[in-house]
N, C-alpha and C positions, 0 to 999 in steps of 0.2 A: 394388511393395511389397518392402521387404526384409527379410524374415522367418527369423527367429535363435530359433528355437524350444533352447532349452537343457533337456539331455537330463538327468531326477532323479529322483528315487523322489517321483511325487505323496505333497503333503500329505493330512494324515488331516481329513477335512472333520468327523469327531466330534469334535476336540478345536476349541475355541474361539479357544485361543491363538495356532492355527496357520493362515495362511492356504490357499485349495485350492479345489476346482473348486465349491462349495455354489452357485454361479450355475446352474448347468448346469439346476436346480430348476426357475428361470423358461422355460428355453426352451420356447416354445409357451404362454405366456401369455397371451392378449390385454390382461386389465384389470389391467396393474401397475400397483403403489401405491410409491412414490417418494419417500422423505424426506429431503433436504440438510438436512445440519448446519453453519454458519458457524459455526466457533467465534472466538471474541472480537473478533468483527467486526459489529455491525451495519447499517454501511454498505456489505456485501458483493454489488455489484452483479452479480457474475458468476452467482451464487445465485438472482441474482431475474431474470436474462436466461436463464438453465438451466430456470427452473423455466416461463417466459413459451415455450418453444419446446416444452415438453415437453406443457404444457398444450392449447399449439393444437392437438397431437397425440394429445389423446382422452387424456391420460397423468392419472390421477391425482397429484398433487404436493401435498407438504407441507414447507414453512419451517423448522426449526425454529435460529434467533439464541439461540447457547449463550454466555453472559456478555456481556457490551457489553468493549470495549477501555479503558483508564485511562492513559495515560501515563503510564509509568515506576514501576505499581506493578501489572502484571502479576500476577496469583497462581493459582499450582494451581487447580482447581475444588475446592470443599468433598465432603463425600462426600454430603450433603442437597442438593446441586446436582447432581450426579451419579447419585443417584436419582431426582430430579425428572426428570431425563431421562431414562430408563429406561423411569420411569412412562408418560412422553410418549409414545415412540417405541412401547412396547407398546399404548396408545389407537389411535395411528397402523395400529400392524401393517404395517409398509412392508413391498412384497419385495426391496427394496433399499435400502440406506443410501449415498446419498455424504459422502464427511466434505471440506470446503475446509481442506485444510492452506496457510494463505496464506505462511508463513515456517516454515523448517525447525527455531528454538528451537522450534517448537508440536509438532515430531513427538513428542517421549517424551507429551505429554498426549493428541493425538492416535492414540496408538496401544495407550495405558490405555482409552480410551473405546472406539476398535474392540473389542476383547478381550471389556469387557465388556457390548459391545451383543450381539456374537456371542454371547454366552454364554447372556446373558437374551434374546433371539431368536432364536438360528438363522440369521441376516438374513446374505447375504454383504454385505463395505463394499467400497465405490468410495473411492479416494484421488484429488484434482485439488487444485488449486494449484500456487504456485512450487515449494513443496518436491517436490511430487508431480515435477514438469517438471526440477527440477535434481539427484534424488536418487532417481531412478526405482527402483535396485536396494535402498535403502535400501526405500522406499515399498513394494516388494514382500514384503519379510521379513514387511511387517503385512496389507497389501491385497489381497484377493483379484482385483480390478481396479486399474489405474492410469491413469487420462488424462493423456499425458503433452501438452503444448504449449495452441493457444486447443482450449478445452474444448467447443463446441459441437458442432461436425458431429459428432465423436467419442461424444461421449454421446447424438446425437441417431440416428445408428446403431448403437448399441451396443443401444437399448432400442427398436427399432425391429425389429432383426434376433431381440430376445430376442421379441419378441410374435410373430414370423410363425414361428417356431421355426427361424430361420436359424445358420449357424455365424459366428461372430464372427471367425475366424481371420485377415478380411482387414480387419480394419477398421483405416486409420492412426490414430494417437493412443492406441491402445489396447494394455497389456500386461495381460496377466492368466493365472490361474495354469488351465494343462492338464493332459490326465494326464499325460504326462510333462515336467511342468515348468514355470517360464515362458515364457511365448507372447510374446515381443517384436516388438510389427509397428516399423515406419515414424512417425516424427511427424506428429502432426495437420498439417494442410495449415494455411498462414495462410487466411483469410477475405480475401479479395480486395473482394468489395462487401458494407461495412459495413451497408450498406443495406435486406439482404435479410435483416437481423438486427431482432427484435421488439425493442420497448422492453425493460424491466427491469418484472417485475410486482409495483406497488406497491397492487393495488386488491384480489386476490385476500384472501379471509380464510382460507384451511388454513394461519396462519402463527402459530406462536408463540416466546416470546419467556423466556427462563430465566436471573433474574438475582437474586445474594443472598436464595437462599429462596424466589423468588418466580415465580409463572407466570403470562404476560399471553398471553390469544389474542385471535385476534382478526385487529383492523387492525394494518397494517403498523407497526414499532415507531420507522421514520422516516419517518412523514409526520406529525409533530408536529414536527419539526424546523424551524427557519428557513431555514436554507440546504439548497440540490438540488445534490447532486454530477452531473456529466455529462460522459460523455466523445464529445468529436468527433471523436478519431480514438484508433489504437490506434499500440504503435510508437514511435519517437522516430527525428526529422530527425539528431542526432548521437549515434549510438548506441556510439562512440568511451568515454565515459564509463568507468573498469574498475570505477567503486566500483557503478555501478547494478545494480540486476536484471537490466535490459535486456541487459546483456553476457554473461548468461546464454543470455538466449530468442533474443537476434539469431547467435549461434554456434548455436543449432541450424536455422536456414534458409538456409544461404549461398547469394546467387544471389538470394536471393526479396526481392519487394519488402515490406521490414518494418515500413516507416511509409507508413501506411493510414489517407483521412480520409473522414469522412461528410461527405454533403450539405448545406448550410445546410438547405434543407427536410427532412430529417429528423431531424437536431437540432432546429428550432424544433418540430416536431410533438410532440419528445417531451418539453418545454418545456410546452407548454399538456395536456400530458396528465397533468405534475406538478402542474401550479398545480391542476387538478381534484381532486388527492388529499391533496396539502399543504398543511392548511388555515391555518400561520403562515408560507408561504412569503414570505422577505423579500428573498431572494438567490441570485444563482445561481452556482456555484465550478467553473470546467470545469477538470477535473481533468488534463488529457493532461499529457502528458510536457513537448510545446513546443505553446504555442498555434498550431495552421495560419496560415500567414503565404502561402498560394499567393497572388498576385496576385486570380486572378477567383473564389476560395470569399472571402478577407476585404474584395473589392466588396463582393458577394452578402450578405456577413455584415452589412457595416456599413450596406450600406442595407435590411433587412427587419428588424433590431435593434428597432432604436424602435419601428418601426409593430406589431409581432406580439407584439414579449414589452413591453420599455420597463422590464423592473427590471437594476436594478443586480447587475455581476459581475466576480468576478475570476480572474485566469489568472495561468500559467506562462510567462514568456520566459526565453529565453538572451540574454545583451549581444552575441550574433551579427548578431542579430535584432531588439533593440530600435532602433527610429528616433523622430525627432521626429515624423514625420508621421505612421506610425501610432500613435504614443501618442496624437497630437490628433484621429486620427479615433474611436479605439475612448474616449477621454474623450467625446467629443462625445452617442455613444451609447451612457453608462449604467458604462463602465469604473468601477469602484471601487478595488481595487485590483492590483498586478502585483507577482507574486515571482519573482523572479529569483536564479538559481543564481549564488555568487560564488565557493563551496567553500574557495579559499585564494589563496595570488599564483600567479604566472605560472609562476614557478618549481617546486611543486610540483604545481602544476594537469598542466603539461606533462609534469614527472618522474614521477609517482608515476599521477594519475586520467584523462592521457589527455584531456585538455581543451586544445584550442587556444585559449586565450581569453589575451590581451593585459591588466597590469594599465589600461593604457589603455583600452582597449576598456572595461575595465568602470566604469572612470570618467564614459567618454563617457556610455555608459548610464546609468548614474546621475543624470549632471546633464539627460538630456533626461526620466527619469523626476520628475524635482525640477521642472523648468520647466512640467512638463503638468498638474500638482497632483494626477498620482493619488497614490495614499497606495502606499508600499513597502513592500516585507518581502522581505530578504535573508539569501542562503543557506548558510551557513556549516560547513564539518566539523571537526571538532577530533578530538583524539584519534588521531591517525594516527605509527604507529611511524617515520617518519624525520624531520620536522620537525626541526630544528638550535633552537636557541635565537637564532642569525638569522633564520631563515625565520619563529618566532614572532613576532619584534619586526619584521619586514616587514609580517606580515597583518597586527597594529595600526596601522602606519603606513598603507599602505591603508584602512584601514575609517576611521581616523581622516580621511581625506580624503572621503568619502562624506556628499552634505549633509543633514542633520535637514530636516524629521525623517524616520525610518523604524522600521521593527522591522527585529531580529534574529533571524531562524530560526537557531539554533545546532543541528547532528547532531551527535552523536556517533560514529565510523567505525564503519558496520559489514559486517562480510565475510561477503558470501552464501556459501556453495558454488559452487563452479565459478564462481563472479564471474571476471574475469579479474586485479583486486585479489590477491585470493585467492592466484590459484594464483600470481600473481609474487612477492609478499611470502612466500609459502612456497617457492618458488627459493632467493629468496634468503636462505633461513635466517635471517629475521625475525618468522616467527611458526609454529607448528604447529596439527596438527589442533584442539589444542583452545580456540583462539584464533577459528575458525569457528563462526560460528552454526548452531546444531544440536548438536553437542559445546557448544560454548559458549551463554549465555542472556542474556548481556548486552543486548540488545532491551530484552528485561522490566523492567531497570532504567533504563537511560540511551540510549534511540533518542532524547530529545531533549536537551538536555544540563541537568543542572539543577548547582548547587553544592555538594549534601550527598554525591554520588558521590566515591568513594576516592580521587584522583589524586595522583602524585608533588608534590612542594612546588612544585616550578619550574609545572605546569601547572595548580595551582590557580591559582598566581600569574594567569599568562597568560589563562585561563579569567575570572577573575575584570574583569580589563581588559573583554575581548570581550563582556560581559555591559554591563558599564558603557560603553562606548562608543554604545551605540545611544541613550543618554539623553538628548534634548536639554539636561534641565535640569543636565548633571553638565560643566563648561568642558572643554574639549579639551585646554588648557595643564594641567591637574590631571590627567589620565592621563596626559599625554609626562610630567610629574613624577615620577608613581609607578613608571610606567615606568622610568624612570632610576633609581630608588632601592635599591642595590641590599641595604639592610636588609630593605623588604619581598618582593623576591624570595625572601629566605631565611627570612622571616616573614609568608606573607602573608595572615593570617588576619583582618587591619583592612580589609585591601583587598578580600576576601572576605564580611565584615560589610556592608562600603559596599558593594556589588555585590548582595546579597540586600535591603538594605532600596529601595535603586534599583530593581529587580526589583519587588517589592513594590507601589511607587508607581506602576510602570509599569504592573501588571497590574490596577491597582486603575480606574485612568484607563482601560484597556480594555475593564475588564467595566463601565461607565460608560459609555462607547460602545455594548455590544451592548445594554446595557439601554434608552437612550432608542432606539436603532433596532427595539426589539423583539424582538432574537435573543440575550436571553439566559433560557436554561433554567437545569432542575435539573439537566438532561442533562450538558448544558456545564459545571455548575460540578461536577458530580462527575468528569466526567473530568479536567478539567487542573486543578482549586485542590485541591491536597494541601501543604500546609506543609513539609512533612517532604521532600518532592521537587518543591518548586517549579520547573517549566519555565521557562527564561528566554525573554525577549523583549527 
């Protein structure tokens, strides 16, 4: 352990605002009572895997899913939602609150709601998440606790050591505030065997759910959903990437091995443990970074598929990784669809995000994903401060080569903290702090890219092409047109028009699809159909 205890006048645990030692209350506990808060997350797996280890552990545990997520219309909490939770968390009477800061734009709301839980409870908060992991000394100013790195073993000692009345001092993962100071241990250890890890608990009822005014308890508030998110492994095979998260968490393990996969058997286990509790389950979405491609797990995979689960799913490849043959095998058993990262050309792939990837390569892929007829969806970022007005008309001419049909996942760039993006784009005096998420909140608006967002003329322009191009019904020789014209570049507000009602049609034909397959909700259509911030595809 390496232990950097820093030396300060303890916080005053009677004032609210301030974090400080008010944990020290539980030591010698036995029957703690435990509330995580997910805020604007309700597909917050890590929550229901915390709460699932905590529980086998004699631990009282409570839910509580604060707002659901919306694309790209993000909002404050109201102050009647803010009460509602208050209200809750007082029913509850936890002796401890964790709050899931998943992205550091959430810390200013995240650290209004600590303040006034401490306030109206007494309760010390726990901070986990990214921001928690990439912004630990930030996380400190509010949390009395901080887990930094995977959050299990860490919190599963942390409230282990608090029941037996042990000293916390050595636990890695863990910073939290002592008498003199912060107590900085060591990073949580990666989890080596995924295996020894419980599902995610979706059956329990201490869960509730706070959303526009409203309070649902009860059953879990996604097993109404159609789709099971799950992940097989944790990590990513190229962890090179600078715009990800991952180039965050992979710099804090060097040495360690950071992509880590489960068992075909305990993935399918926890598969039919879903189908048990999801009662519109129609599909299954594995969520990983890079779907596991080891030779003898995607055997293993491809032959117990059919026989055990037999629905339909889709995954994550890179064109590293994409082949003819395993497309024709994971079609064979139930593949629907594969999204694949394309990000930009080779050029700035290389230059700027740290991606070996060939525009070739991604062609290749392409055309063996076209031949296998699973359905695509392609990954796209915009918005990145060096692009030339070459490199713009490059990515169209690429994507223009990509055969119909497919979708277009369009991002919009955004810079974690400590990303390695980040910190190079800040070298070189191309962006500053408050161009960082966290200072910055641009998430809230455009993590996905829609066409009402504010852009310079030339990037509506181009924005608007990348929108229109995934259209089969729009000709291809009508964008290399528009493209060439260099009236609408400098006016491109028709091409813009034609890109949103394309848009429009596309989305229309989509939600047409999930409605005869059965996976369309109110869920769904409240989070992505907003007019006013239409996400494209």
């Amino acid at each position: 352990m390496d232990n950097d205890t820093k030396l300060e006048t303890p916080h005053d645990t009677s004032d609210p605002t301030r974090p400080g030692t008010r944990w020290n209350a539980l030591s010698g506990k036995p029957d703690l009572t435990i509330a995580f808060v997910s805020l604007y997350v309700i597909e917050n797996t890590g929550i229901r895997l915390l709460a699932s280890i905590l529980r086998n552990a004699g631990v009282k545990v409570h839910e509580v899913y604060f707002k659901d997520w919306v694309t790209n219309r993000v909002e404050p909490p109201s102050e009647d939602d803010i009460g509602l939770l208050i209200s809750e968390l007082k029913q509850i009477n936890p002796d401890l609150v964790g709050i899931s800061v998943r992205a550091s734009a959430f810390h200013r709301i995240a650290a209004d709601l600590s303040i006034r839980i401490r306030s109206a409870l007494g309760t010390p908060i726990l901070w986990g998440g990214m921001h928690a992991s990439s912004c630990p000394d930030k996380a400190a100013e509010v949390a009395d606790l901080i887990c930094i790195g995977e959050a299990e073993l860490a919190i599963a000692a942390l409230v282990e050591a608090l029941r037996l009345g042990k000293p916390i001092d050595a636990i890695d993962g863990l910073w939290f505030h002592g008498e003199h100071g912060v107590v900085k241990n060591s990073n949580a250890q990666l989890i080596s065997d995924l295996d020894s890890l419980p599902f995610p608990d979706y059956h329990s009822h201490d869960k509730t759910f706070i959303e526009a005014g409203h309070v649902y308890h009860g059953n879990d508030p996604c097993t109404r959903e159609a789709i099971y998110l799950v992940m097989g492994s944790r990590g990513c095979p190229f962890p090179s990437c600078t715009f990800c998260s991952n180039s965050v968490v992979h710099k804090m393990y060097p040495g360690q091995k950071f992509h880590r996969t489960r068992s075909v058997t305990h993935i399918l286990d926890e598969i039919r443990y879903a189908c048990k509790h999801f009662t519109r389950l129609k599909r299954i979405r594995f969520d990983d970074e890079e779907f596991p491609t080891q030779a003898d797990w995607f055997d293993a995979f491809c032959d117990r598929w059919p026989k055990e689960i037999g629905l339909p799913f889709e995954i994550h490849m890179d064109p590293r990784v994409v082949t003819a043959d395993r497309l024709e095998r994971l079609k064979a058993i139930g593949l629907h669809t594969i999204f694949m990262g394309i990000q930009h050309t080779e050029q700035i792939n290389r230059s700027l995000y740290g991606r070996n990837v060939s525009d070739e390569q991604v062609l290749e892929a392409a055309r063996a994903i076209h031949a296998s007829g699973v359905h695509a969806g392609y990954q796209v970022i915009l918005d990145d401060p060096v692009s030339t007005s070459d490199d713009k008309q490059r990515l169209l001419d690429l994507l223009l080569k990509l055969p119909h049909p497919y979708e277009m996942v369009l991002f919009s760039l955004t810079l974690y903290p400590g990303s390695a993006i980040a910190d190079d784009l800040k070298q070189c005096n191309l962006i500053v702090d408050a161009d960082i998420e966290g200072e910055q909140t641009k998430v809230f608006r455009q993590f996905r890219v829609d066409l009402s967002y504010p852009r310079p003329t030339e990037d509506r322009f181009w924005t608007a092409l990348y929108v229109l191009v995934s259209k089969s019904f729009i000709p291809k020789s009508l964008l290399r047109g528009i493209a060439a014209n260099n009236f609408l570049r400098r006016h491109p507000l028709p091409v813009t028009l034609l890109a949103y009602v394309a848009n429009v049609l596309k989305l229309g034909i989509m939600g047409m699809g999930l409605l005869i397959r059965g996976e369309l909700s109110l869920a769904v259509i409240r989070r992505w159909l907003t007019f006013k911030s239409l996400v494209t595809y």
